[in-house]
Backbone bond lengths (Angstrom), bond angles and torsions (degrees), N, CA, C in turn:
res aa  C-N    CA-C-N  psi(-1)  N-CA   C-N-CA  omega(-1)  CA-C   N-CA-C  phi
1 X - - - 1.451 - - 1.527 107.91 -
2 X 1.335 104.77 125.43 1.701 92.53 175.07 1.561 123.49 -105.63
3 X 1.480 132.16 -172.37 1.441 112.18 -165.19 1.407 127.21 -87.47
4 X 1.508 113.42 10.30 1.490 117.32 162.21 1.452 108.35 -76.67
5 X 1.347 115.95 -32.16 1.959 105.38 174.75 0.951 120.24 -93.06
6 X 1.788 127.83 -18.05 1.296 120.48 166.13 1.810 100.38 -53.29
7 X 1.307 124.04 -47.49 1.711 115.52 -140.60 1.626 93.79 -77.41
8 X 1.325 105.76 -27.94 1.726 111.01 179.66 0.914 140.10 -92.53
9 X 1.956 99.69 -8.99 1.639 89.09 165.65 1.949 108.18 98.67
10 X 1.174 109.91 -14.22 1.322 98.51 -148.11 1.930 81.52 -124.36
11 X 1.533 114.40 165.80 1.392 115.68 157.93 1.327 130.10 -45.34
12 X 1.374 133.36 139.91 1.532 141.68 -133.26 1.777 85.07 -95.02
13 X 1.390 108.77 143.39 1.546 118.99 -176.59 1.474 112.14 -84.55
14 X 0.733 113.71 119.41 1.815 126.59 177.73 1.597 108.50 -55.46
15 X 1.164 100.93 111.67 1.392 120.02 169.43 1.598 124.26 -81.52
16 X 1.295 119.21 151.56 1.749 122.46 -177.80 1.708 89.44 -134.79
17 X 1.313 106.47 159.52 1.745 112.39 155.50 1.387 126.45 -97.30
18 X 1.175 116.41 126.57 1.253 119.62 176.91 1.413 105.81 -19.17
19 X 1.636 115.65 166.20 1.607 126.02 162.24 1.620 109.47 -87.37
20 X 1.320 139.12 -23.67 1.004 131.53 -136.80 1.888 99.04 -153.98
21 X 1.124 110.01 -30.47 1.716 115.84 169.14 1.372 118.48 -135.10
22 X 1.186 113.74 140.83 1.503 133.36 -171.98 1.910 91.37 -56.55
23 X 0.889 113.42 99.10 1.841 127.11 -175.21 1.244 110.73 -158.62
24 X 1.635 117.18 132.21 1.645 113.70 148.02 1.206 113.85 -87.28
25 X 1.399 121.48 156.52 1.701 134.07 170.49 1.011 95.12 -152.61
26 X 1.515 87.24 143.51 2.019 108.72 165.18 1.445 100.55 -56.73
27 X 1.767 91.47 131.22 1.261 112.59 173.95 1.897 130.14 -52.72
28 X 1.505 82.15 -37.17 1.008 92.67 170.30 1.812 125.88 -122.75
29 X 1.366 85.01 74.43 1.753 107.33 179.60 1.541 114.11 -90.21
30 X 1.538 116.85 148.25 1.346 113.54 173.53 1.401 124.93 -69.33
31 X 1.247 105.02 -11.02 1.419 105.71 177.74 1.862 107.90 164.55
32 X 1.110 89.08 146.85 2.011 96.93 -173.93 1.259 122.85 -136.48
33 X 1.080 111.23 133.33 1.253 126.57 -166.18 1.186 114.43 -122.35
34 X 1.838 116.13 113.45 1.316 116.65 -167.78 1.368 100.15 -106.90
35 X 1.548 108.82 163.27 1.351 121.73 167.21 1.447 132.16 175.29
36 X 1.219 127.68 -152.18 1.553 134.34 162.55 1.152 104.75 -144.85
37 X 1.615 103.32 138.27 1.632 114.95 161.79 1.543 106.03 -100.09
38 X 1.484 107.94 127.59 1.255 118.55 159.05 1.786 139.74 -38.29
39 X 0.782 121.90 117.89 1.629 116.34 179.73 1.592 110.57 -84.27
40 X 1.272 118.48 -28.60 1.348 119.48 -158.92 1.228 95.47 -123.47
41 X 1.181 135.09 27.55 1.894 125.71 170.30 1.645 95.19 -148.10
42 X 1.477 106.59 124.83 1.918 112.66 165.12 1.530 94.60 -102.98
43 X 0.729 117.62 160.97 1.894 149.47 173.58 1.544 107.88 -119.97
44 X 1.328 100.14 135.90 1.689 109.27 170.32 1.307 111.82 -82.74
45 X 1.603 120.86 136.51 1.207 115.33 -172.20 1.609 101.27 -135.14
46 X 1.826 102.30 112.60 0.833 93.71 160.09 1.340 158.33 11.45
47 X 2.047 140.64 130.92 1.168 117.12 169.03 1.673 109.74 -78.00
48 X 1.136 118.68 152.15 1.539 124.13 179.69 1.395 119.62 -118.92
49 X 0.860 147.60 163.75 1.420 150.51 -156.33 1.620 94.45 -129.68
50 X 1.531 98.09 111.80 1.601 98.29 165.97 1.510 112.74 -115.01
51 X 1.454 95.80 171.99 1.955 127.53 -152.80 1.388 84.48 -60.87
52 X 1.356 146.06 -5.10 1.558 126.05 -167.04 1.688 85.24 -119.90
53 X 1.405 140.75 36.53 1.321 129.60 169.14 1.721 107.67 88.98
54 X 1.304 110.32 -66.92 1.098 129.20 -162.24 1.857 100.17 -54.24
55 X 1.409 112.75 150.60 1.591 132.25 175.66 1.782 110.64 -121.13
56 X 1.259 89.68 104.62 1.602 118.02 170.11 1.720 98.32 -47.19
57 X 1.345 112.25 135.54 1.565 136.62 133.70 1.294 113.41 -12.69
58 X 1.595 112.81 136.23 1.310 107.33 -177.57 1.794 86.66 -97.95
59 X 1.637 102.47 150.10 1.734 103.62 -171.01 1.241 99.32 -157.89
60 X 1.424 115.17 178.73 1.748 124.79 -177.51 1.592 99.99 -107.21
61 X 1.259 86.35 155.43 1.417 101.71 177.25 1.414 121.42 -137.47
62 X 1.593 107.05 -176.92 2.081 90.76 -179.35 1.747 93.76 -99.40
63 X 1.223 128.35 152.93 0.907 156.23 177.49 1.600 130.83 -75.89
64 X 1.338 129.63 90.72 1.277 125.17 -142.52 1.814 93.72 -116.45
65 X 1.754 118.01 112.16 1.552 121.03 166.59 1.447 100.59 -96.57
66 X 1.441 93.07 131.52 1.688 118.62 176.69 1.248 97.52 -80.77
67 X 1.306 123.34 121.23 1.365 126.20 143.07 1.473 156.57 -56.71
68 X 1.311 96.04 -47.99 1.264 126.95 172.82 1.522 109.73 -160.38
69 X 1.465 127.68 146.04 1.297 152.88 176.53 1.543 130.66 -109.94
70 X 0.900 124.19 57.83 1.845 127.86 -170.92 1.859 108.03 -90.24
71 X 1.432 98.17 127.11 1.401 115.96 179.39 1.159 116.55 -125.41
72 X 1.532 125.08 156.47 1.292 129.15 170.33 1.730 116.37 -57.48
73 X 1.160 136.90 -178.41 1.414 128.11 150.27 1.630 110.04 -74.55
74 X 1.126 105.07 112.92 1.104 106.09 164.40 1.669 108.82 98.37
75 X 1.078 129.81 19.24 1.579 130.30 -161.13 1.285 118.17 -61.95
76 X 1.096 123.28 165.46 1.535 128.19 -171.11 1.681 120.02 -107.26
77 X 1.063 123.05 104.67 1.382 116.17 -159.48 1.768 106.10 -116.54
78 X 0.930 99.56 95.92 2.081 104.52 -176.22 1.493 93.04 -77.26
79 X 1.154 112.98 124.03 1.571 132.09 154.73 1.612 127.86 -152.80
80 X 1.020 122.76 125.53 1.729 132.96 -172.30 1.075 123.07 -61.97
């Protein structure tokens, strides 16, 4: 049993391994996104406009390459 079904109570979620990094994920995920974040490269990121009016600082960040992308048919992707 692993610790998403101990905390819930419910039968333990079936895990798969990534295609591309040593990872488990729910088997049945909407969608996955593999990769590496960089240690030794920041990226400038844009200023952005946030939900309270106000516009964030333009700043560096760590740098994340997607590897590979695997989705359900049809997956559900919530974004604003």
């Amino acid at each position: 049993m692993n610790s998403a079904s101990r905390r819930s109570g419910r039968e333990p979620v079936e895990l798969v391994k990534c295609r591309t990094i040593d990872v488990e994920v729910p088997a049945h995920a909407e969608i996955v996104i593999e990769g590496e974040i960089s240690t030794e490269f920041l990226e400038p990121e844009a200023p952005f406009g946030e939900a309270t009016g106000y516009v964030g600082q333009s700043e560096y960040g760590l740098f994340f390459s997607a590897k590979c992308i695997t989705h359900r048919k049809n997956p559900v992707w919530q974004a604003s």
